[in-house]
TIKE-224881 format. One record per atom (N, C-alpha, C): residue in three letters; x, y, z; chain. Coordinates in pm, whole numbers, plus 50000, padded with zeros to 5 digits. Example, Ala and Ser with C-alpha at 12.3 -4.5 7.8 and 13.67 -1.06 7.14 Angstrom:
<atoms>
 bake    px    py    pz vexdren
  ALA 51319 49431 50780       A
  ALA 51230 49550 50780       A
  ALA 51320 49670 50780       A
  SER 51285 49775 50708       A
  SER 51367 49894 50714       A
  SER 51290 50003 50787       A
</atoms>
This chain:
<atoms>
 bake    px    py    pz vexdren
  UNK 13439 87735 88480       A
  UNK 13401 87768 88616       A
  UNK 13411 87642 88702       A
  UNK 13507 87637 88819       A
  UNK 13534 87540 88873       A
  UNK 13430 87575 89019       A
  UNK 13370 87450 89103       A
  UNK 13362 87483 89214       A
  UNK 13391 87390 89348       A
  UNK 13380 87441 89488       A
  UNK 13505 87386 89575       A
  UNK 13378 87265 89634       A
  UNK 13410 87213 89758       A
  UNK 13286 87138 89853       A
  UNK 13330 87191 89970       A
  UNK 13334 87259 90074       A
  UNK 13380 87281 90167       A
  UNK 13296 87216 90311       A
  UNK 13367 87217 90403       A
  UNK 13347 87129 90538       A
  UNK 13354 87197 90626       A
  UNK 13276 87241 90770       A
  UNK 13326 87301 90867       A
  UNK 13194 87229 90962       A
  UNK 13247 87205 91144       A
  UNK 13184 87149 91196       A
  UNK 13109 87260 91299       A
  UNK 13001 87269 91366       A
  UNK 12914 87310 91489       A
  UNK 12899 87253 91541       A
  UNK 12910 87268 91681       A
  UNK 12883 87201 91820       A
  UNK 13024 87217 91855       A
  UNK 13038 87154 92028       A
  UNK 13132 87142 92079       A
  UNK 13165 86997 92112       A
  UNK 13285 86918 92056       A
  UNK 13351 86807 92101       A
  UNK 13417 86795 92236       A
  UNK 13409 86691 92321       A
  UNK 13442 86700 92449       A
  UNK 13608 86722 92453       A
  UNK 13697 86739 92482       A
  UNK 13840 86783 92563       A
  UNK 13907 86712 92443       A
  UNK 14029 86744 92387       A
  UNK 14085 86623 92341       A
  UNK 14077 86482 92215       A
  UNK 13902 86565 92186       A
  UNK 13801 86464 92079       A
  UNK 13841 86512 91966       A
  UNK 13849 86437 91846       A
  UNK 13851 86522 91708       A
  UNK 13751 86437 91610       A
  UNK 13739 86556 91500       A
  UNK 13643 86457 91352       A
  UNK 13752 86470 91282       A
  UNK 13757 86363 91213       A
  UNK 13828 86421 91090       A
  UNK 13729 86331 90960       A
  UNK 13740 86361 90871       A
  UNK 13680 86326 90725       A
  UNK 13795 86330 90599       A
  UNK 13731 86263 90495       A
  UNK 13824 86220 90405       A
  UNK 13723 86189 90316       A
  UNK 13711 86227 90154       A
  UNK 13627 86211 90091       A
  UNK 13706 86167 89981       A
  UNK 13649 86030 89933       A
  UNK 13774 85925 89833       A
  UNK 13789 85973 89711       A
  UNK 13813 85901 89648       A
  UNK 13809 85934 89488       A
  UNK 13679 85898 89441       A
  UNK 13684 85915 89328       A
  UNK 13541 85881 89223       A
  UNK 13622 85822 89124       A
  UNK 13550 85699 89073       A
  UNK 13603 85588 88971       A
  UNK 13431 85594 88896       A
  UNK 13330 85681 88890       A
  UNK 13293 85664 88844       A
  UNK 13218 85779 88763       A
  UNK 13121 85787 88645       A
  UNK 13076 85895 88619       A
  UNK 13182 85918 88536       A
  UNK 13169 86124 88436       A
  UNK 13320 86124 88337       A
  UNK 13282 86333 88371       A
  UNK 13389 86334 88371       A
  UNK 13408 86488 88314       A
  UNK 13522 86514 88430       A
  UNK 13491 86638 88503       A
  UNK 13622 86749 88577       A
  UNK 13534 86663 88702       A
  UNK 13551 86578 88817       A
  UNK 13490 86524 88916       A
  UNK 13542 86573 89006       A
  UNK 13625 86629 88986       A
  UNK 13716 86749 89110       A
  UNK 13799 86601 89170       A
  UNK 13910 86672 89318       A
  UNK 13961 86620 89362       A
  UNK 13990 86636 89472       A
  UNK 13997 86483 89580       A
  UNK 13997 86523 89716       A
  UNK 14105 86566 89806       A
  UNK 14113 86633 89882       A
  UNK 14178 86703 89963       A
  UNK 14260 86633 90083       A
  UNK 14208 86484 90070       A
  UNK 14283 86448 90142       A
  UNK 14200 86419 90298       A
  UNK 14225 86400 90374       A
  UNK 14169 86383 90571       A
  UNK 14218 86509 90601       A
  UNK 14098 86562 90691       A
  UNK 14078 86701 90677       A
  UNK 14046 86711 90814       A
  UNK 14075 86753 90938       A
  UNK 14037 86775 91082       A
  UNK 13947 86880 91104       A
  UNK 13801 86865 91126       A
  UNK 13696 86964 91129       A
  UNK 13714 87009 91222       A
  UNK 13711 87170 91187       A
  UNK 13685 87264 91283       A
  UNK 13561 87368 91230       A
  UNK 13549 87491 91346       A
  UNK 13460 87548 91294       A
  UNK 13508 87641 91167       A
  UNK 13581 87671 91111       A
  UNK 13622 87725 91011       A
  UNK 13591 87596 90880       A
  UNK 13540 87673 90754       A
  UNK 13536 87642 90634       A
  UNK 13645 87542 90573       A
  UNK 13687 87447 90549       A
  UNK 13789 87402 90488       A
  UNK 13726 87299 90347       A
  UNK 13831 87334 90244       A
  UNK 13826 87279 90124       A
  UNK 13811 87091 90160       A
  UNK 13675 87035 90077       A
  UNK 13687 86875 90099       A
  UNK 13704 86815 89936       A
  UNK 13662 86895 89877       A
  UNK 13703 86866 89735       A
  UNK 13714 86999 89641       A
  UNK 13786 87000 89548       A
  UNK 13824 87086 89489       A
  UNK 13811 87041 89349       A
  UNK 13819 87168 89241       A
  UNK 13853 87138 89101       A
  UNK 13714 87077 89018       A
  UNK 13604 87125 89072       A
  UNK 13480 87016 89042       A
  UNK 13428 87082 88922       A
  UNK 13416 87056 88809       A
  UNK 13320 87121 88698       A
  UNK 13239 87058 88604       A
  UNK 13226 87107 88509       A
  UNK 13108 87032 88412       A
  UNK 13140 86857 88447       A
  UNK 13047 86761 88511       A
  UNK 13051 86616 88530       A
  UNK 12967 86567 88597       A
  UNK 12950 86441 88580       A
  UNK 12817 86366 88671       A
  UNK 12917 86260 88714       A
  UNK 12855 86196 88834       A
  UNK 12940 86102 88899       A
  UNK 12798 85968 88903       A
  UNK 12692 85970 88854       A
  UNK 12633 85816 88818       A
  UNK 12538 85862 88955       A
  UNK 12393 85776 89001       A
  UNK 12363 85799 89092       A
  UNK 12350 85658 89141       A
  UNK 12362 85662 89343       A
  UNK 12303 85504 89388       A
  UNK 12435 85469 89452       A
  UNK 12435 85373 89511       A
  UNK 12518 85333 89601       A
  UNK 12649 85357 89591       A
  UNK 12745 85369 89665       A
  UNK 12907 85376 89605       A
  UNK 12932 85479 89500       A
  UNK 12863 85599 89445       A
  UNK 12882 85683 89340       A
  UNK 12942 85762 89432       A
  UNK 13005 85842 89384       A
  UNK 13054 85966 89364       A
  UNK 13189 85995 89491       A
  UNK 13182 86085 89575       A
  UNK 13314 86065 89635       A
  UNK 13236 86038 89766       A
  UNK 13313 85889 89835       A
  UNK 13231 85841 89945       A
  UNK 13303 85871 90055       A
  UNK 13239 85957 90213       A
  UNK 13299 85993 90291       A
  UNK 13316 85900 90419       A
  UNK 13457 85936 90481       A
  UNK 13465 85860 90607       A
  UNK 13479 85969 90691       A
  UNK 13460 85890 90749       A
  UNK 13439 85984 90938       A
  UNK 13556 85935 91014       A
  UNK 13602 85928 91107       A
  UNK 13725 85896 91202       A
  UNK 13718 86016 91331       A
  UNK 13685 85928 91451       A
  UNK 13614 86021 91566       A
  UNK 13793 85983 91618       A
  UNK 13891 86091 91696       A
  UNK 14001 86019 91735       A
  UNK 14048 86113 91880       A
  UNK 14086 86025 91961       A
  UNK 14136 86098 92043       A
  UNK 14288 86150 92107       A
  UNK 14296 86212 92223       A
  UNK 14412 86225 92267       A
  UNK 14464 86143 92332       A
  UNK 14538 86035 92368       A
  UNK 14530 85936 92492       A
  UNK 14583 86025 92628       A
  UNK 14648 86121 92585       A
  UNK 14724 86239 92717       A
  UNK 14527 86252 92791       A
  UNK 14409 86283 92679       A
  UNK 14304 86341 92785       A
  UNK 14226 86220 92801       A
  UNK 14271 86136 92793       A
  UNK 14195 86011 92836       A
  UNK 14082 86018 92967       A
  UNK 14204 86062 93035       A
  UNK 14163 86043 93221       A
  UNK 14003 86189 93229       A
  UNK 14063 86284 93134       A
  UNK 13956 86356 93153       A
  UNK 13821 86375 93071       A
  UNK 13781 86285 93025       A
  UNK 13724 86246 92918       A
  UNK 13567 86198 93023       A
  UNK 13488 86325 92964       A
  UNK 13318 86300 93113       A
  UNK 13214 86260 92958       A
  UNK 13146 86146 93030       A
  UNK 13043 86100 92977       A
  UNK 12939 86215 92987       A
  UNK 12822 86248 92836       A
  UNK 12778 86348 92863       A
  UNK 12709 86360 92703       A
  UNK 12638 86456 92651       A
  UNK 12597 86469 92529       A
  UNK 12641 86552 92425       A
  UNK 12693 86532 92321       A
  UNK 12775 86645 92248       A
  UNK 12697 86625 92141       A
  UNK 12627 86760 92113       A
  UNK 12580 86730 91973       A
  UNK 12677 86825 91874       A
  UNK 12683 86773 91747       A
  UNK 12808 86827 91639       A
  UNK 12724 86841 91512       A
  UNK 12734 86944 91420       A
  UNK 12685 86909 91337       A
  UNK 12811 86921 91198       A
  UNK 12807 86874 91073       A
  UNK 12850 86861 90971       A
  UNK 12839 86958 90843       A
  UNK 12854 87081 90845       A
  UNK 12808 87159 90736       A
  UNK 12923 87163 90617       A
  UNK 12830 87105 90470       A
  UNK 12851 87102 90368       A
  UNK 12825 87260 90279       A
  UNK 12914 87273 90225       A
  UNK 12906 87405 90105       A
  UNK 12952 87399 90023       A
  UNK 12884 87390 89920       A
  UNK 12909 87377 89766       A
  UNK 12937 87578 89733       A
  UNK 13082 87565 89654       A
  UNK 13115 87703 89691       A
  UNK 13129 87706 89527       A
  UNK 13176 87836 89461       A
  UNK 13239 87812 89292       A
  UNK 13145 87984 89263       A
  UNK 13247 87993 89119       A
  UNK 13243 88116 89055       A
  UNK 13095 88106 88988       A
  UNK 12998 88219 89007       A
  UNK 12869 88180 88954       A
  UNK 12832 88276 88872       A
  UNK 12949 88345 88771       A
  UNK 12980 88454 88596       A
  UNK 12936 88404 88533       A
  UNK 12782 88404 88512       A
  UNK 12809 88398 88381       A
  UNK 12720 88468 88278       A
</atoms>
């Protein structure tokens, strides 16, 4: 039984704004640690951030397991329209997988 990590963002980003995330490898810990998906552009839809994850521990404490980056990026075309202002966003994590047993 394998299971996924999936990513999808809430809130609204101003004109032109993007998240994107990227969740690294794991060098540490032993078993199926799954594997990452690569930089991933959040939207509100569900998307796979790691995959392939099963029976394994990844160690606990600093630098364990798969460590995420953030990358806020923009358009330079919406530069000019780009209003100071408050955007709140949030980050939703889901641990997804077959649960037979």
């Amino acid at each position: 039984d394998e299971r996924s990590i999936t990513a999808e963002l809430t809130g609204t980003l101003p004109a032109g704004v993007s998240l994107k995330l990227t969740a690294g490898t794991v060098s540490t810990g032993n078993g199926n640690r799954g594997s990452s998906a690569g930089e991933i552009s959040l939207t509100s839809s569900a998307q796979d951030l790691v995959t392939g994850i099963g029976s394994c521990y990844t160690e606990s404490g600093y630098e364990k397991g798969h460590q995420l980056t953030y990358q806020l990026d923009m358009n330079n075309d919406s530069y000019a329209d780009l209003a100071s202002g408050s955007y709140d966003v949030t980050v939703i994590y889901t641990i997804t997988g077959d649960d037979e047993d």
